[in-house]
C-alpha positions in Angstrom: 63.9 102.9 105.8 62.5 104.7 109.0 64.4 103.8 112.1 61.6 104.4 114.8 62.8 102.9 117.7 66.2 102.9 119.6 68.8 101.4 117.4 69.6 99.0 120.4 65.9 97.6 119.6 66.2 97.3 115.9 69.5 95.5 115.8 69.4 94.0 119.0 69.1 90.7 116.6 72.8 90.7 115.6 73.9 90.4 119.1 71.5 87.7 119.7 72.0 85.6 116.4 75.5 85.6 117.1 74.4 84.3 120.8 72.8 81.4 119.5 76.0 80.4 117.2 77.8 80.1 120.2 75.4 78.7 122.5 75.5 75.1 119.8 77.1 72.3 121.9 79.2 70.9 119.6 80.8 75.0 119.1 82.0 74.6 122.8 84.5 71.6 122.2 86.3 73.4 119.2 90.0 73.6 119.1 91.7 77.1 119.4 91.8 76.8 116.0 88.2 76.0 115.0 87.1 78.8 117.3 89.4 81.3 115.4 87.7 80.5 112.1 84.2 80.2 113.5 85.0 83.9 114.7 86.3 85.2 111.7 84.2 83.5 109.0 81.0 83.1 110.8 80.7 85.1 113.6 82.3 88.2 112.1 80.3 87.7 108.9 76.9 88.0 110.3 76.4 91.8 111.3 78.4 92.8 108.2 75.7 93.3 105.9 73.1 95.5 108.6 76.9 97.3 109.3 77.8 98.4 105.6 74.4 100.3 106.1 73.5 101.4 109.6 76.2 102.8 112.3 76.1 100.1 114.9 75.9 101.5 119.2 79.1 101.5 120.7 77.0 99.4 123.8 76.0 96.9 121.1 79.5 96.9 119.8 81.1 95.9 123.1 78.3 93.3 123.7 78.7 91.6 120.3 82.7 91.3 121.2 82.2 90.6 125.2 80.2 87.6 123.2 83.5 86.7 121.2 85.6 87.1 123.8 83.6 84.8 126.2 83.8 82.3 123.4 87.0 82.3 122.6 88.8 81.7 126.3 86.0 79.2 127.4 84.0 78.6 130.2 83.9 76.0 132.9 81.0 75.2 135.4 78.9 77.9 133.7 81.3 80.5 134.6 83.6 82.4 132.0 87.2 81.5 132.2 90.0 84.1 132.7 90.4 86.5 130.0 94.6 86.6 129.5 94.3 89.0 127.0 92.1 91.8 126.3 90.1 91.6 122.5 91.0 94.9 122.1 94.6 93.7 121.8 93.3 90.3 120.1 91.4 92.5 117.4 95.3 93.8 116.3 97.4 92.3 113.2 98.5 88.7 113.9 102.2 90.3 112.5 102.0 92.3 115.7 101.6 89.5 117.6 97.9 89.3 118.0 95.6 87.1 116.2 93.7 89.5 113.8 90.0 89.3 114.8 88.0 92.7 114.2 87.4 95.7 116.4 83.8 96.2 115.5 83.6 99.9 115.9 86.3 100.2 113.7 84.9 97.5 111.1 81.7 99.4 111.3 83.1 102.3 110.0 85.3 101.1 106.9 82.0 99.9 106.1 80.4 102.7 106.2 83.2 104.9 104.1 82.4 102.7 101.3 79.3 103.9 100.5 80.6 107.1 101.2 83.5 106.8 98.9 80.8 106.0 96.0 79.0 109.4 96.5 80.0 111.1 93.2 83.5 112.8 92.3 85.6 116.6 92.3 84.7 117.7 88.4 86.2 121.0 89.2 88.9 121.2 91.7 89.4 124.5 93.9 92.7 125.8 94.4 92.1 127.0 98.1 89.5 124.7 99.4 90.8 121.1 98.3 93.0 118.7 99.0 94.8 119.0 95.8 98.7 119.3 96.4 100.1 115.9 97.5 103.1 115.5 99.5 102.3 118.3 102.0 100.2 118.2 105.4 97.1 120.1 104.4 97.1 119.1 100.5 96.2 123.0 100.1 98.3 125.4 99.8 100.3 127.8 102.1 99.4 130.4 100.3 97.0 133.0 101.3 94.4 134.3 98.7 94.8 137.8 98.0 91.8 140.0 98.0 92.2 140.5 94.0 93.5 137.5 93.2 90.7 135.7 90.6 92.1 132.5 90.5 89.8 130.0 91.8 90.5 126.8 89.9 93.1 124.5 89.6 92.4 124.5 85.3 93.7 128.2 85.4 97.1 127.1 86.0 97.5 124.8 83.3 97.9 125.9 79.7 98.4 123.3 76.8 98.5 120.3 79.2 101.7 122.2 80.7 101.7 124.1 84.2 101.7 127.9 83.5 104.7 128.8 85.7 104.7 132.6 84.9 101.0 132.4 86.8 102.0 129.8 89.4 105.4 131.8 90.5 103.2 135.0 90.6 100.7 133.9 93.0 102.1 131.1 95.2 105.3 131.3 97.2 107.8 129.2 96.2 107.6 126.1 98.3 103.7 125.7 96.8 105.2 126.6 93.4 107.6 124.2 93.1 105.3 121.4 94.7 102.7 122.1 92.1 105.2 121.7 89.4 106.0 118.3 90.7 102.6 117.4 90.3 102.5 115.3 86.7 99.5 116.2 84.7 97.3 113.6 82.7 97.6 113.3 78.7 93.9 112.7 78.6 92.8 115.5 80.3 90.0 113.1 81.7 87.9 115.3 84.7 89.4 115.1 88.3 88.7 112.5 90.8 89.3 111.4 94.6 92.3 109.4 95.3 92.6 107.7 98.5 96.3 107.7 99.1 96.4 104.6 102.4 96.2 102.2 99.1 98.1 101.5 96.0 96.1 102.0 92.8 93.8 105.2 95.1 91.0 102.8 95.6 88.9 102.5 98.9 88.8 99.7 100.1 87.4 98.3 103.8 90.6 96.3 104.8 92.8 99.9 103.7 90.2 101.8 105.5 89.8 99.3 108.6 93.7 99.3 108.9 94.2 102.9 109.2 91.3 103.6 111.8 93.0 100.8 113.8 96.8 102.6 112.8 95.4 105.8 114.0 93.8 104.3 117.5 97.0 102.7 118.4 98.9 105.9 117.9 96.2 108.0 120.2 96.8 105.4 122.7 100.5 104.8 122.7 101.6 108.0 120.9 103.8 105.9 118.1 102.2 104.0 115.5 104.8 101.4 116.2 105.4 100.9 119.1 108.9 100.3 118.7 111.7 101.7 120.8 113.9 98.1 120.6 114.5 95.2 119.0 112.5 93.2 121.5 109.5 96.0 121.4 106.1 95.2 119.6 106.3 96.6 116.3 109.9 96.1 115.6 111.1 94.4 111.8 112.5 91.7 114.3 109.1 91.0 116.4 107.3 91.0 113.1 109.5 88.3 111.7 109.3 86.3 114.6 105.6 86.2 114.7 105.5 85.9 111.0 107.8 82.5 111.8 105.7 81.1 114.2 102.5 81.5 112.2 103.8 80.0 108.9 105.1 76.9 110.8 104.4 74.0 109.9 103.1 72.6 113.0 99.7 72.3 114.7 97.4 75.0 114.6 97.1 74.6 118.4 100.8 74.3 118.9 100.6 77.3 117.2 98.3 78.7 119.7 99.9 77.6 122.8 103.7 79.3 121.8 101.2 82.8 121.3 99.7 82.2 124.9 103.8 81.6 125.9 104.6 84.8 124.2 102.1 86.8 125.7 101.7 85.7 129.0 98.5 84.2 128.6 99.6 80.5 129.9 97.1 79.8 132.8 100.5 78.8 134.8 100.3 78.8 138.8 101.9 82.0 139.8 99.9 83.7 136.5 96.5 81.8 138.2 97.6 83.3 141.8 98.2 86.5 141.1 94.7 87.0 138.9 92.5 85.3 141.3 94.8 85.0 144.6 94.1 81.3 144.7 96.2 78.5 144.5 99.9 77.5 145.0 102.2 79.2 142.5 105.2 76.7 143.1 106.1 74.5 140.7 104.9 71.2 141.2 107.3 69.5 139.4 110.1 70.3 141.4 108.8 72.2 144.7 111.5 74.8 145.1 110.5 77.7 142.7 107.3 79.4 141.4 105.9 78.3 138.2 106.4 80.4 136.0 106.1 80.0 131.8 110.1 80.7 131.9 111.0 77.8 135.1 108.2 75.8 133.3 109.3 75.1 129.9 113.1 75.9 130.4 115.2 76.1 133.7 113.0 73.3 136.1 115.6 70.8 136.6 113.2 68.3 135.0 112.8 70.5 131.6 116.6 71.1 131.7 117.0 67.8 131.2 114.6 66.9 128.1 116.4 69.7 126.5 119.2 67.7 127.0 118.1 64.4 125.3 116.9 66.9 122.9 117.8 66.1 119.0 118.9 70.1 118.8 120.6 72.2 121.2 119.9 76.1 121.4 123.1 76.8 123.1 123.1 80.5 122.0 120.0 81.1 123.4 120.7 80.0 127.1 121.3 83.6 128.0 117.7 84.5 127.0 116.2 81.3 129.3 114.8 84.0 131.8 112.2 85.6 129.6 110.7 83.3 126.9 109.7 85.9 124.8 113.4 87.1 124.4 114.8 83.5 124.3 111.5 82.1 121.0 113.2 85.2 119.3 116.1 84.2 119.2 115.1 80.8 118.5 113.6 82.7 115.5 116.9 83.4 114.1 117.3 80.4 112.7 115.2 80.3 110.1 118.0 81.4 107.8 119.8 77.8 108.7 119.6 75.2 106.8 116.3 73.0 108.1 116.0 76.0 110.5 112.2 76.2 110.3 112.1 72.3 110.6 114.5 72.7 114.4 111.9 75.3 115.0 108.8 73.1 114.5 110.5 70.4 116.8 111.4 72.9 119.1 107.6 73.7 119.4 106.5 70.1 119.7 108.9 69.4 122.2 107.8 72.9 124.5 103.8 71.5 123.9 104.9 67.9 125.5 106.3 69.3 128.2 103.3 71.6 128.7 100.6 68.5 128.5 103.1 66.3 130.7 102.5 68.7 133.6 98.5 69.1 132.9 98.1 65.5 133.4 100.3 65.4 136.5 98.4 68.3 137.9 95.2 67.5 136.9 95.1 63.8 137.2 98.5 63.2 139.1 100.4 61.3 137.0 103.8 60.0 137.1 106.6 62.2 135.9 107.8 60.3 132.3 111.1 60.0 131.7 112.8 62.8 129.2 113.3 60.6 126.3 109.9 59.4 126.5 109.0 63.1 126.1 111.3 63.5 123.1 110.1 60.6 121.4 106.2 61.8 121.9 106.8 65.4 120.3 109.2 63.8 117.4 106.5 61.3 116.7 104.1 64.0 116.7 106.0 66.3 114.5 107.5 63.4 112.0 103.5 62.9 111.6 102.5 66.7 110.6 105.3 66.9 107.7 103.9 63.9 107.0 100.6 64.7 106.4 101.5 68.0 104.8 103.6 66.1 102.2 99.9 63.9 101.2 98.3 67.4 100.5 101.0 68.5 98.0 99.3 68.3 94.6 100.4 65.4 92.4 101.4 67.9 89.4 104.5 68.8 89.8 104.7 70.4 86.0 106.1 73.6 86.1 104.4 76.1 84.8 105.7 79.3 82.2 104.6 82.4 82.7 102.5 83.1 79.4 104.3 86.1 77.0 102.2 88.5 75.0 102.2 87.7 71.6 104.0 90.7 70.6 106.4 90.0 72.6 106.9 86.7 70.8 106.7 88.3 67.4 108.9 91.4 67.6 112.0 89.8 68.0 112.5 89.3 64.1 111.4 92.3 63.1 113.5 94.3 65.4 111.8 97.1 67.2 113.1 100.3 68.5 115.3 99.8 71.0 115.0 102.9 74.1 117.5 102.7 76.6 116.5 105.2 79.7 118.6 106.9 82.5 117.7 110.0 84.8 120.2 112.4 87.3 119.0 114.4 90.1 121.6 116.7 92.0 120.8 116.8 95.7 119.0 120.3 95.8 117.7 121.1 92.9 114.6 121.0 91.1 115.5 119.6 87.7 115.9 116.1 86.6 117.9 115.3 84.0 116.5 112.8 81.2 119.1 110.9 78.8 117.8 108.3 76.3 119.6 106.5 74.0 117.8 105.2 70.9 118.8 102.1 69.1 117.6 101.8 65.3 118.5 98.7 64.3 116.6 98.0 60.5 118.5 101.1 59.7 121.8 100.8 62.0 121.3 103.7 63.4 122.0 105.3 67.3 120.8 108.8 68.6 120.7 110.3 72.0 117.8 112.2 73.6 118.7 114.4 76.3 115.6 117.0 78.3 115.7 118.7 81.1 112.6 118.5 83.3 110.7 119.3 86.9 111.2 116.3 89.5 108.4 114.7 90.4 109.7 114.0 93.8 111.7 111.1 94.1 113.9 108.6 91.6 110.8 105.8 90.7 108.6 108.9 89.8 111.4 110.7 87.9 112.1 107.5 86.0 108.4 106.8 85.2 108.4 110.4 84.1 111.1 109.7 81.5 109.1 106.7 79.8 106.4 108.9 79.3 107.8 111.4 77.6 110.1 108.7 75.7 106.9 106.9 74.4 105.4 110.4 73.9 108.2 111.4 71.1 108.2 107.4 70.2 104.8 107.7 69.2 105.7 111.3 67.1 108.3 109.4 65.4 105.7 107.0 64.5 107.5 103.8 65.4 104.9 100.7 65.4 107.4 98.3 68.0 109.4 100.1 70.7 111.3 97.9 73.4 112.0 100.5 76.6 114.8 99.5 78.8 115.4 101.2 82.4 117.2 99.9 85.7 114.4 100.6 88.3 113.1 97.7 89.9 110.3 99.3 92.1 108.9 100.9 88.7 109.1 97.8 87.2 107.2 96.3 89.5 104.6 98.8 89.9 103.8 99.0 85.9 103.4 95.2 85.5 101.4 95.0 88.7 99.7 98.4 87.9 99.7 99.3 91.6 100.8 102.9 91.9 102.2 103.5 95.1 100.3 107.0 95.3 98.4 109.9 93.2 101.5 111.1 91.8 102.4 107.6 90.6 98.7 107.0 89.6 98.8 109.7 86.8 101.7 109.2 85.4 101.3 105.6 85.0 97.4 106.1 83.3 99.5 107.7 80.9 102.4 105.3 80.4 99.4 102.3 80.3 97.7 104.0 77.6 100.6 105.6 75.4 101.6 101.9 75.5 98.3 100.7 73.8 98.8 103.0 70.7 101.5 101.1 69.6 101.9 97.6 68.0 104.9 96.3 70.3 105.1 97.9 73.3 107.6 95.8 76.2 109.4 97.2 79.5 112.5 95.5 80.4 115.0 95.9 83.3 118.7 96.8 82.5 121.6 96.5 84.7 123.2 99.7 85.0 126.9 99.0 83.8 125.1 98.6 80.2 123.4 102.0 80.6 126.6 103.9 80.6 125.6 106.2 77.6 122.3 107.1 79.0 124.0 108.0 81.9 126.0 110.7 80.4 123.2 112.1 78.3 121.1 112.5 81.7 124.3 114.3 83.3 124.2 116.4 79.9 120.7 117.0 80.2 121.1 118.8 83.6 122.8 121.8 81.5 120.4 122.1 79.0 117.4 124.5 78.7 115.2 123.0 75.4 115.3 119.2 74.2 118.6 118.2 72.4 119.2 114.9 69.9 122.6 113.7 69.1 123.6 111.5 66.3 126.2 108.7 67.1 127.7 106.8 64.5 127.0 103.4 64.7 124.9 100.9 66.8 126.9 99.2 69.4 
């Protein structure tokens, strides 16, 4: 394709497609909620395909979300409403208290590193010009090349699917040594490859690439990719939760919306309204003697003091959080752990909307004030109708369902396989991990040890995986048709039945694993608790003070 204009000319049509969505009159009387998903599913969907080709303008880029923005907060008498919030903080992670729509700069260009990511492979990978060495800030090494060194590829330093550590000692120092020796090398010997490490199983994909370009722009901006410095700061595991509560409630999708705007200071309040446009009153109107702000508003007027009374639920150990509501829904959060907590939550919400509407319609078209158990009874009807209508949507089947076995699973119990029981030990310091492996023979009552001594990977789950490869390695020599492995690792557990290796190192050494496993007839992983892997223990200990491989013969099964 020849581009022979300015690019603001050729894809001018994106920004004005996307006009024309929202210029539809039926659009502009969406709910907070229909306007998120027309954003997301329509609006954000249209310049996708010319942007996982073509580089988008930055000018074009602001436009299209200008556009968005526009849409989203409204307009009145032809003129834009005020924009509370800024969609470059909108375009963050609904978890960080934001509501997830895309920067589209950023979108652009995990687009664009897809087709990049598809542009061939590294057949022959150099020692000092790739990224090769994981764990380490360059992924080369620190070692400078000496002038007569001939080395030049990362093949030279492996001999018999081994690391050759005479060559590796003699011409790295010893922190690259020993981090090259905690690299695990592939059975298959297949040709090297690119792994991108931001996603388990070292696949690109847009969302991993999107999220670390928008990772990486709030660290430029804030200098921590968190955020956090407190319990209450944006980023913290206690934020997170609380958003994470208030988005899987199980109220309205605009009650939902309106606690955010609380949350964030986005309410269009009357001291908020004074102090972006100085006009207006910002007192309260309900009372006259304070300004209206969200906190007075919803929780210390002397009117909303007392619908909290009449209230069904009391949040007395939040009082002392009344003057910021951000501080006091947080704690509100807490109670999800209760019993019905999440249901006092929802009411909690209903109730906070009611009082929020009450006020509109006395400002707006200067109604009475109701009475506070009139404003109870409106939010409980409201909420006793939402469960309600969530129960009608529960499928009719309520027939559990069990989680389909393999079939050898099902067949090897009579036949009695090989039974593998694996432990590893790591002393704080060193380099060696120490492998123990009991073996349970069963058809011929019989119970040997396995003890080796080998270079950590890194870490306990890849030390661990490490010693079910090289247990299904001498399995398969032994040539044992149904093996049953037992460890105590739940993270490798999880990440072998979900095959999602949590990086490159993990990556290998489960390829290996996966396919060692498809050589034999039976092949099963189970988890052990580790008061019944007492013998394995020892034999790891053991195997910290041995130089070659060891068996021992026991005398019985037990």
């Amino acid at each position: 394709m020849v581009v022979s204009r300015t690019k603001e000319q050729i894809f001018g049509f994106v920004r004005d497609n996307i006009r024309k969505r929202f210029q539809n009159r039926k659009n502009k009387f969406l709910s907070p909620a229909g306007k998120e998903v027309l954003l997301k599913a329509v609006a954000m969907a249209m310049p996708t395909y010319v942007m996982s080709c073509f580089k988008l303008p930055r000018r074009l880029c602001k436009d299209v979300c200008a556009l968005m923005a526009n849409f989203w907060w409204g307009e009145s008498n032809g003129k834009n409403k005020i924009h509370w919030i800024s969609w470059e903080r909108m375009a963050l992670e609904k978890k960080a208290g934001d509501l997830g729509f895309k920067d589209l700069e950023a979108f652009n260009q995990a687009l664009l590193g897809k087709q990049v990511w598809r542009i061939g492979n590294g057949r022959s990978a150099s020692i000092w010009e790739h990224k090769w060495i994981p764990d380490t800030t360059t992924g080369r090494p620190t070692t400078r090349q000496r002038s007569m060194c001939k080395l030049e590829k990362v093949g030279k330093l492996i001999s018999h699917q081994r690391w050759n550590r005479n060559i590796i000692f003699r011409n790295f120092n010893r922190h690259d040594a020993h981090k090259i020796l905690a690299i695990p090398l592939s059975l298959s010997e297949r040709e090297d490859s690119f792994y991108w490490q931001p996603k388990a199983g070292g696949q690109y994909t847009v969302n991993s690439g999107y999220k670390l370009l928008m990772k990486q722009s709030i660290k430029r901006k804030t200098g921590n990719p968190d955020g956090a410095s407190s319990s209450y700061a944006e980023g913290s595991p206690q934020v997170i939760q609380m958003w994470n509560t208030l988005w899987s409630l199980n109220i309205k999708h605009k009650i939902k919306f309106f606690i955010w705007k609380c949350i964030q200071g986005a309410l269009p309040v009357n001291e908020a309204v004074r102090r972006r446009t100085v006009q207006g009153d910002p007192t309260c109107t309900t009372c006259g003697t304070a300004q209206e702000i969200v906190e007075h508003l919803l929780l210390t007027c002397p009117h909303s003091m007392n619908i909290w009374k009449a209230a069904p639920i009391q949040w007395d150990g939040a009082k002392d959080q009344q003057g910021n509501f951000k501080r006091w829904w947080l704690r509100i959060s807490e109670a999800r752990h209760r019993p019905e907590g999440l249901e006092h939550i929802g009411l909690t919400a209903n109730i906070l909307w009611q009082v929020w509407k009450e006020r509109n319609k006395r400002e707006f078209e200067k109604s009475d004030i109701v009475t506070p158990f009139k404003t109870i009874a409106r939010a409980h009807k409201d909420w006793m109708e939402q469960l309600q209508e969530e129960v009608t949507k529960v499928e009719k089947s309520t027939e559990e369902t069990v989680p389909r076995q393999d079939l050898q699973d099902q067949n090897y119990t009579n036949e009695g396989p090989v039974i593998m029981e694996i432990e590893t030990t790591k002393e704080k310091g060193q380099h060696n991990v120490g492998i123990g492996i009991t073996v349970k023979e069963y058809a011929w009552n019989r119970m040997t040890g396995w003890i080796m001594n080998e270079i950590s990977l890194g870490n306990k789950v890849l030390d661990d995986a490490l010693a079910l490869k090289l247990a299904l390695c001498k399995a398969m020599h032994r040539n044992w048709s149904k093996v049953k492995l037992k460890f105590c690792n739940k993270e490798l557990w999880r990440q072998i039945k979900q095959q999602s290796p949590a990086n490159i190192k993990m990556a290998i050494v489960l390829e290996d694993i996966s396919k060692l496993q498809s050589l034999f007839c039976m092949c099963s992983f189970d988890l052990c608790r580790q008061e019944h892997m007492l013998v394995s223990k020892k034999l790891s200990d053991d195997a910290l003070g041995v130089i070659v491989d060891e068996e021992r013969l026991f005398p019985q099964c037990s």
